[in-house]
N, C-alpha and C positions, 0 to 999 in steps of 0.2 A: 610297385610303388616307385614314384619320382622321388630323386633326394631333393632336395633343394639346394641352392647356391646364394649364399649373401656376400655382396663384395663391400669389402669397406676401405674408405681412404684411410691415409695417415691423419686428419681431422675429424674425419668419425670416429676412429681410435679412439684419437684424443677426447674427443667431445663423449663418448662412451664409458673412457674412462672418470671423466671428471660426474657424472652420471651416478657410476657405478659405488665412487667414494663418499658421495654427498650421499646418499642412502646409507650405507653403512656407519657413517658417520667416524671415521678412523681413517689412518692412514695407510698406505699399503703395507710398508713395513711392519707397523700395530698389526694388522690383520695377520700376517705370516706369521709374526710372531703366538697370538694368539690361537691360528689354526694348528700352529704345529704344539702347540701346548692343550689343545682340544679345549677353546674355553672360545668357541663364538656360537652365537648362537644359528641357529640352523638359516636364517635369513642372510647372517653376515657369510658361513660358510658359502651358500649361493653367489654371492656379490664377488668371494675370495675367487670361487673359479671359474668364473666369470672374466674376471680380473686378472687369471694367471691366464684366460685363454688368449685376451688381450695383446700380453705380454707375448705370446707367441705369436699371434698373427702382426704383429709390430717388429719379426725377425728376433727379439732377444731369445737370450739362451734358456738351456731350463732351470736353471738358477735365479733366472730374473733380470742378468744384468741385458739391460736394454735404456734406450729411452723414459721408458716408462717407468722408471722408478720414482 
């Protein structure tokens, strides 16, 4: 099996993220909030790690602090 490789700019980030929040319909913050209180729904869960993987491939730390907040 070949892995794959997807490269993404700092604007596809971006544009991924704003993507990812607009479907969720909450803020990132709302959402962490909410996932660490186990109260989204399995869609928004999706979107959150999604969202946090973002947050890493944009260099922030694992706490979040980045750009991308």
């Amino acid at each position: 099996m070949t892995p794959s490789i997807t490269y993404l700019s700092p604007t596809d980030i971006a544009e991924r993220r704003s993507e990812l929040l607009e479907r969720a319909g909450l803020e990132l913050d709302t959402l962490r909030q909410r996932g660490a209180e186990y109260r989204l729904s399995p869609e928004q869960a999706a979107v959150l790690k999604d969202l946090e993987d973002l947050v890493f491939l944009a260099g922030g730390s694992p706490d979040g602090a980045c750009c991308l907040r």
